[in-house]
Every structure is written in structure tokens, then in C-alpha cells.
C-alpha positions in Angstrom: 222.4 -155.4 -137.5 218.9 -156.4 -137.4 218.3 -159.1 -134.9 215.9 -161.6 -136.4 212.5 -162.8 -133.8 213.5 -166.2 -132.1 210.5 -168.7 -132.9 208.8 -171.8 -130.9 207.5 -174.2 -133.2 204.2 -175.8 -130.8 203.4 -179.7 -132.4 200.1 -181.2 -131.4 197.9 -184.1 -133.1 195.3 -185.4 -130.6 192.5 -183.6 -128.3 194.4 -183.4 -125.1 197.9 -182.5 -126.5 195.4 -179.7 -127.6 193.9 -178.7 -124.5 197.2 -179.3 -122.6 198.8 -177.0 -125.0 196.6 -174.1 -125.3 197.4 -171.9 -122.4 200.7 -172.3 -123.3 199.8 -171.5 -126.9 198.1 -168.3 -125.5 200.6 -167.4 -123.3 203.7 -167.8 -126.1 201.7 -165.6 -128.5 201.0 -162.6 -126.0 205.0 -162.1 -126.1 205.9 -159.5 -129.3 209.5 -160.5 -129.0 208.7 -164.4 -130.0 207.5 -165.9 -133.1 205.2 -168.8 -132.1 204.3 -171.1 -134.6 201.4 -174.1 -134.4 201.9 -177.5 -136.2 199.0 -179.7 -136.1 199.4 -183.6 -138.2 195.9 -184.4 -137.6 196.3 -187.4 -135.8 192.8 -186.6 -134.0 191.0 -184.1 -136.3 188.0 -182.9 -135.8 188.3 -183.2 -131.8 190.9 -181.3 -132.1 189.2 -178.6 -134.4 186.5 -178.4 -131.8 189.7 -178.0 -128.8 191.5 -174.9 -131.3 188.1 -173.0 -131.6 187.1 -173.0 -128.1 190.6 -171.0 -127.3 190.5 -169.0 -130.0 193.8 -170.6 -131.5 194.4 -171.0 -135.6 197.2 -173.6 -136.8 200.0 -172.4 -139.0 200.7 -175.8 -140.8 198.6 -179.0 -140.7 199.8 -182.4 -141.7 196.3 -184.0 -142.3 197.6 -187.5 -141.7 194.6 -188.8 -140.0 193.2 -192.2 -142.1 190.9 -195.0 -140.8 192.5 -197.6 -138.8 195.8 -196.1 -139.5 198.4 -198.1 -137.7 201.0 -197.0 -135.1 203.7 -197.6 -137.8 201.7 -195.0 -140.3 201.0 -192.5 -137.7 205.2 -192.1 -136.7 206.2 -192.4 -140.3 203.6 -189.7 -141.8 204.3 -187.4 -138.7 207.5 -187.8 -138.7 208.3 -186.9 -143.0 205.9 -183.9 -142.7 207.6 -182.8 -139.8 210.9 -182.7 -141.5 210.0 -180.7 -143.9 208.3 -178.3 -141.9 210.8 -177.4 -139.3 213.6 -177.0 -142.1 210.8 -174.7 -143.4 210.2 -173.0 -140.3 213.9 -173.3 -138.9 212.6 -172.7 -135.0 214.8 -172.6 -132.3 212.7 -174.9 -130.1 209.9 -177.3 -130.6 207.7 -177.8 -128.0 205.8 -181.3 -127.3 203.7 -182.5 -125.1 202.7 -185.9 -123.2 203.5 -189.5 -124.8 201.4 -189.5 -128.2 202.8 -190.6 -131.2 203.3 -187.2 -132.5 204.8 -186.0 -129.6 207.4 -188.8 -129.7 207.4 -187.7 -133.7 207.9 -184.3 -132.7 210.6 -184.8 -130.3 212.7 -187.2 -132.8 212.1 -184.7 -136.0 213.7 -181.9 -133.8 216.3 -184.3 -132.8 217.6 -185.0 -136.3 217.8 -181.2 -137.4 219.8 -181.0 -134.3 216.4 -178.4 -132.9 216.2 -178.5 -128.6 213.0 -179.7 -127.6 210.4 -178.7 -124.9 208.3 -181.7 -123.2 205.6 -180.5 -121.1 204.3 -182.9 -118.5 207.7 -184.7 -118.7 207.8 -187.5 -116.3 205.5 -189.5 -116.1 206.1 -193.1 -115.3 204.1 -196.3 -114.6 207.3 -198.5 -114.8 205.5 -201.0 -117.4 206.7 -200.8 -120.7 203.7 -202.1 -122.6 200.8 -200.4 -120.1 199.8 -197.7 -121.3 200.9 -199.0 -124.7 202.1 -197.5 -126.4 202.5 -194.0 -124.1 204.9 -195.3 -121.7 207.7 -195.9 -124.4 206.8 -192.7 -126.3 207.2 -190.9 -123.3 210.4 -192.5 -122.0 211.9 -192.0 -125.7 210.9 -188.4 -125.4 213.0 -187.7 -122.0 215.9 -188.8 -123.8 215.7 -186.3 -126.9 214.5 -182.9 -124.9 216.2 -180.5 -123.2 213.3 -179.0 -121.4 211.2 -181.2 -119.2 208.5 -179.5 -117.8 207.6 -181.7 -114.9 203.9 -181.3 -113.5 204.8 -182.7 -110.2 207.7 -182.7 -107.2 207.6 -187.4 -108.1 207.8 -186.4 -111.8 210.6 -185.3 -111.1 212.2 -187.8 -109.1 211.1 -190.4 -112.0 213.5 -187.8 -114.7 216.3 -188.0 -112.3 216.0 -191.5 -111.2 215.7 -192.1 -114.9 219.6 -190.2 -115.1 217.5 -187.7 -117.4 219.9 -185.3 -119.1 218.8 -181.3 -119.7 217.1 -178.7 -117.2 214.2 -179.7 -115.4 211.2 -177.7 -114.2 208.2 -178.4 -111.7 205.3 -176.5 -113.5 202.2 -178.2 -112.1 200.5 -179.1 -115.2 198.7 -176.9 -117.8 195.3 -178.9 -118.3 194.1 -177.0 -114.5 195.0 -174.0 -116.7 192.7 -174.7 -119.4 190.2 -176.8 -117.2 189.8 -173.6 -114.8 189.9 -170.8 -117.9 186.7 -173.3 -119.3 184.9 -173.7 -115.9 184.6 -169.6 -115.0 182.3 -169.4 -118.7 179.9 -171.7 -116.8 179.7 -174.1 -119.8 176.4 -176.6 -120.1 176.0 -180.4 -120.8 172.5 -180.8 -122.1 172.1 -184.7 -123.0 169.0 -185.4 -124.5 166.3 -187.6 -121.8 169.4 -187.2 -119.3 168.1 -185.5 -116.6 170.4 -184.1 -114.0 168.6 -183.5 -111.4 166.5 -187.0 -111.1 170.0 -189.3 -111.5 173.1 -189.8 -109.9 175.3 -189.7 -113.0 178.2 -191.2 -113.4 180.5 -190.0 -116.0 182.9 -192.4 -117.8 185.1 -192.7 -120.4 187.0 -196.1 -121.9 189.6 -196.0 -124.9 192.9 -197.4 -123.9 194.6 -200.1 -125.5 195.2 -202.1 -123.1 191.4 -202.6 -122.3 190.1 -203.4 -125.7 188.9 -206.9 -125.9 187.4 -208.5 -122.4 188.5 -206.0 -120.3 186.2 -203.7 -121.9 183.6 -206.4 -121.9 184.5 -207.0 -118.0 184.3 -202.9 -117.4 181.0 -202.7 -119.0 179.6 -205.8 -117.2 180.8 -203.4 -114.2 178.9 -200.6 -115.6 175.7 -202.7 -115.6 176.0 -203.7 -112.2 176.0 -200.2 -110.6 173.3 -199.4 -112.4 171.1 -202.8 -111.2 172.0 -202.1 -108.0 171.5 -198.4 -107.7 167.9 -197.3 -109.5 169.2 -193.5 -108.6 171.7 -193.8 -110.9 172.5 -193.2 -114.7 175.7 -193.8 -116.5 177.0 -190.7 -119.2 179.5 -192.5 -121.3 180.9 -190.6 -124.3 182.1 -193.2 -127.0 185.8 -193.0 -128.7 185.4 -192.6 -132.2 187.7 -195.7 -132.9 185.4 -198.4 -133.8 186.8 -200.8 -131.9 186.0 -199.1 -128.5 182.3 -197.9 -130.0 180.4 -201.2 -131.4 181.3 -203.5 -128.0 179.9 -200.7 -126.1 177.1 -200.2 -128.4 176.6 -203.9 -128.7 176.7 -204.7 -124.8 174.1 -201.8 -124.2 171.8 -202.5 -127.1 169.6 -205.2 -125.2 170.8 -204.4 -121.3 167.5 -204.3 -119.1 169.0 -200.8 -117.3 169.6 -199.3 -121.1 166.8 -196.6 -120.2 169.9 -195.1 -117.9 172.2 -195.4 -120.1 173.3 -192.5 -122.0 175.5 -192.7 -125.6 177.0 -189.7 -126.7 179.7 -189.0 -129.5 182.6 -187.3 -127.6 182.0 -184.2 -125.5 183.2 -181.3 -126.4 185.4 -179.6 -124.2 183.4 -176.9 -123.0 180.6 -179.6 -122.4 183.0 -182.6 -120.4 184.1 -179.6 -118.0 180.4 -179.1 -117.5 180.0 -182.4 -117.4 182.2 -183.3 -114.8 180.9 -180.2 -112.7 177.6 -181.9 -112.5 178.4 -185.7 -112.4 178.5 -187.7 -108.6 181.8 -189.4 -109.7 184.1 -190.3 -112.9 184.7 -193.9 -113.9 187.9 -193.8 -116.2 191.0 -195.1 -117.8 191.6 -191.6 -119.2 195.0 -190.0 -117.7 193.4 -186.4 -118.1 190.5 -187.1 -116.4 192.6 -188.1 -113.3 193.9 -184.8 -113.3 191.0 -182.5 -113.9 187.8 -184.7 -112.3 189.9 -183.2 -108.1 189.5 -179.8 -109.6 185.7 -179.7 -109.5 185.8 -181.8 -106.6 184.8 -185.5 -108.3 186.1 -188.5 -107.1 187.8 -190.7 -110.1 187.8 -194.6 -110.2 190.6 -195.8 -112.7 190.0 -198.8 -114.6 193.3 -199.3 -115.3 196.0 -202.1 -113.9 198.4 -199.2 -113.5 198.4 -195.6 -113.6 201.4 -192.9 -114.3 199.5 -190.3 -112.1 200.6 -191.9 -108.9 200.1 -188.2 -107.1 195.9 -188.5 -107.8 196.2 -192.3 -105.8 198.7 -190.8 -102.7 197.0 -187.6 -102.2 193.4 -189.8 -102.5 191.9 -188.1 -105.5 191.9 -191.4 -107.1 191.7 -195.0 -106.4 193.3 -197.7 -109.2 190.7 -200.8 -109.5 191.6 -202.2 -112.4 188.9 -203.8 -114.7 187.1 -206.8 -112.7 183.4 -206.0 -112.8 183.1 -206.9 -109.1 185.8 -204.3 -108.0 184.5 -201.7 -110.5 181.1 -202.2 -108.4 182.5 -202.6 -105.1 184.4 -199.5 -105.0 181.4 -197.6 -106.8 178.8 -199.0 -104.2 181.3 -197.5 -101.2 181.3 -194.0 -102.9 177.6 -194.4 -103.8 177.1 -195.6 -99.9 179.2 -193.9 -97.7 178.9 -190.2 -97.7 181.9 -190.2 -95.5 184.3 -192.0 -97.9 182.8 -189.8 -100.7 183.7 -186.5 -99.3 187.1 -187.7 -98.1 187.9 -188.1 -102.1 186.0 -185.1 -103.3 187.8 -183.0 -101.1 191.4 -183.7 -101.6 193.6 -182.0 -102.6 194.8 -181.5 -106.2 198.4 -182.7 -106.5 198.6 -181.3 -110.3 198.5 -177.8 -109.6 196.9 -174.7 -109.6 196.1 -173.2 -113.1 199.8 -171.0 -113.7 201.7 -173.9 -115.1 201.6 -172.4 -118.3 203.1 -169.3 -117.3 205.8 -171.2 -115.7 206.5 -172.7 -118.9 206.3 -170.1 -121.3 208.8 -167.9 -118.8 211.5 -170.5 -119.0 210.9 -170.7 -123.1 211.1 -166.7 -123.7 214.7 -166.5 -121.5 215.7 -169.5 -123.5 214.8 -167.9 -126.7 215.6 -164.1 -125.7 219.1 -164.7 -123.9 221.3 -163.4 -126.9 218.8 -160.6 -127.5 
């Protein structure tokens, strides 16, 4: 009797669930004895595109579901119909997920009603506060109780799973973005920003989408922003915008008629290929991105979190990172005593990583080819 090729069904809908996912992606499709298929639903779409083409990666199904200002509601529902009919399509005998999106949490609940295991990589992750980040920290919660596999990226992500009374095997991986961040670094990628010159400023590099800081915190961050850049004439600020409008026009608003606009530098998103380069040749990151905190002590960058909480509590105990919330005057304090004090500055840059060190993906993909091979 002919023994038919287990198969992985990999779901992914935003730009790091892409980036996260692709060593993993590349490592599941060197195996001859697996079957590895991709699922993209579009919830991010042309960042991701950008993500798939830089690893050399082609989707096998794509949901497409990405509308303007589509709600959370619309993005569950339409990820979670299309998804039903591809996995009884595809039949899999594991569906892998990653992180707290909404199509993770889709994913993982898909799976769960066709009775499918599920695979969560960088399972774990807790910050404690159901409504910050909103709405990650429920989607990743929900998650733990569906899969089977938790692919934890660190020794207290696994404490929060147990502690949780998590159900299923458990693994400490380290986590796959140093995989792809160090795989994107050794092609010596370049950030050219037109009138930014690299040389002449201190940049700093900074990203702001969350939730929880549209509104006045944004206002209060950029009103931070500013007064770095009043204070310190050396520097310049790189701030790629979110494509969600209502991130982009306060930012583009607040900068349109700022006396330090000449320092101020706009961009659509980065590529990926071009944030690694840009975060190579930035003096420090300013960020309520979770990624970031995990890439930015790779290249040796210290990262200021404008966030009221963080779920990478490993970047603030190993000193990586330092949480300061969104009050313009601790956004500049803490930026004036990296900016100041070479000691201090060196004291982040140089810790080290907690997250890893670039083989989480073979870790993973080792533990999904026994699963998938044992009867074979």
C-alpha cells in the first residue's frame, strides 16, 4: 500500500506573520517526505507580496480578503469561511500559525472545527492586559487554547503557557524573525532615503501603528518626536508611515508645518530588505512595534517602546529595551540619556539578545516532520 505524503498547511495574512514564517516556510519545503502548503487571506497585501518575493516563497491559495477600513468583525469572519473551505480542500494534518493576528486566531479556530492539530509559533506571549495590545493579547490567549504545538521563543514564554495551565507539547525555539533578520542582513541590503543623509545625522528610526496609541497618544508621541529633534540639531527622525489612514494623516498633519520638518523624513513602509538596512544604520529605534523589539538587539540598536505595556518582557530584563510609554517628556528624556551618555548607550547596544540565535526555524520544522512522519 502506497503511503500518501503528510502535508502542513502554513496560514499567514500580515507582513510579519510573513517574515516570521519564512524560514520555517523554507525549511518545511527542503523535506521531500512533506507536502507544505501556503495560505495567504490577504489581510496585509502588498507588504506581504513584497515579504514572499524577497525569500523566494509562492502562495498556494490566497483569500484576498483585504478591503478599506475593514473591521475586526470582517477580517475573522472572511478568514475564517475561506479557510474552511480550503483546509477541507487541502485536508492537512497540521496547520501552522503564527503570533496573535486575526488570521492566526482564524487559523487556529478553522483547524479547530475540522478537528485539524495546530502549530503556534512564538506561543506565549503575555502582557497580562486583555485590551493592550488590542486586540493581540486575546487572539493570542484564544490561540493557546486551540493548538497542540506551542512553539515558545523564550525560557518566560514558557512559564506564561504553563502558568496559563496550557494543554499540548511545548517547545523553546528562540524565535524565527533572528532567522530571517540574520538570512536578510549577510546580503548587505541598502536604505537609500531621498535628502536623508546618513552620514551628516543621527537618525532615529521609528515606527507607530498600534491601536492603542491612535488618537492623543499618537499626538503625545509625535509631540515627543519633535522635541528630540529641537533639542538635538545632529539628529533626523526616519519614520515609515502605516498604510492605515488613521495612523498616516495625524502624522502627516503634525509634520506638515513643524519648524524641524527639514529632519523629518516620510516614507511609505520599508521594505524588508531596506528596515534591516535601516536599522543597521540608525543610532536607536523608537517603537511600539513587537518585532522591532526583537530584531533592533541583533544589529546592536537600542529600542525605546512607546507602549504602556509590552509582551517581550525578555528585551526590558536582559536591557535591550526600556518601556516609556507615550508622554512626550519621557519619550525625550529617555532619548536625551541615550543621545547623551555614551555609557548608557553602549550598555543597551550591547546586550544580549534574549530571542535567540537564528535556528529557531529548524527547531520547529524538526518537531513538525516527526509529528507528521511518525506512522511513516
Amino acid at each position: 500500500m502506497t503511503l500518501l505524503t503528510p502535508s502542513v498547511c502554513v496560514t499567514l495574512g500580515t507582513r510579519p506573520e510573513a517574515i516570521k514564517l519564512a524560514p520555517v516556510i523554507q525549511k518545511l519545503r527542503s523535506f521531500d517526505n512533506l507536502r507544505t502548503y501556503v495560505v495567504l487571506t490577504g489581510q496585509h497585501r502588498e507588504m506581504v507580496d513584497g515579504v514572499m518575493e524577497l525569500f523566494n516563497l509562492e502562495s498556494d491559495r490566497d483569500l484576498a480578503i483585504m478591503k478599506p477600513k475593514q473591521t475586526l468583525t470582517e477580517i475573522t469572519c472572511n478568514s475564517l469561511q475561506g479557510l474552511e473551505q480550503i483546509f477541507r480542500e487541502l485536508q492537512p494534518q497540521l496547520v501552522i500559525v503564527q503570533g496573535d493576528t486575526s488570521t492566526a486566531f482564524s487559523a487556529a479556530l478553522a483547524a479547530f472545527y475540522q478537528k485539524i492539530p495546530v502549530g503556534h509559533v512564538e506561543a506565549g506571549l503575555r502582557t497580562d492586559d486583555l485590551f493592550n495590545p488590542y486586540p493581540e493579547e486575546a487572539n493570542r490567549r484564544l490561540i493557546s487554547q486551540i493548538a497542540q504545538f506551542h512553539f515558545a521563543p523564550t525560557e518566560l514564554a514558557v512559564q506564561n503557557l504553563h502558568k496559563s495551565g496550557i494543554t499540548g507539547k511545548i517547545y523553546q525555539t528562540g524565535n524565527t524573525v533572528i532567522d530571517a533578520l540574520l538570512q536578510v542582513a549577510k546580503t548587505n541590503p541598502q536604505c537609500n532615503i531621498p535628502g536623508l543623509d546618513w552620514s551628516k545625522y543621527r537618525v532615529l528610526l521609528a515606527t507607530v501603528h498600534r491601536r492603542e496609541n491612535w488618537g492623543q497618544p499618537l499626538q503625545d508621541i509625535l509631540q515627543g518626536f519633535s522635541l528630540i529633534l529641537d533639542r538635538f540639531p545632529d539628529t533626523a527622525l526616519l519614520l515609515p508611515m502605516h498604510r492605515n489612514p488613521t495612523v498616516r494623516e495625524p502624522i502627516k498633519a503634525f509634520f506638515a508645518d513643524c519648524h524641524v520638518s527639514g529632519r523629518v523624513f516620510l516614507t511609505e513602509p520599508l521594505d524588508y530588505k531596506q528596515l534591516v538596512a535601516a536599522i543597521s544604520r540608525c543610532y536607536l529605534l523608537l517603537t511600539d512595534s513587537g518585532g522591532l523589539q526583537e530584531e533592533a538587539p541583533s544589529l546592536g540598536k537600542p529600542v525605546l517602546v512607546l507602549r504602556e505595556t509590552t509582551e517581550r518582557q525578555e528585551a526590558i530584563a536582559a536591557g535591550t529595551a526600556k518601556l516609556i510609554g507615550t508622554n512626550p517628556d519621557a519619550i525625550f528624556n529617555h532619548a536625551q540619556d541615550l543621545l547623551n551618555n555614551t555609557e548608557a548607550y553602549q550598555k543597551m547596544a550591547t546586550a544580549i539578545n534574549p530571542f535567540g540565535d537564528g535556528l529557531a526555524a529548524a527547531k520547529i520544522v524538526e518537531v513538525i516532520n516527526n509529528f507528521l512522519n511518525q506512522d511513516n
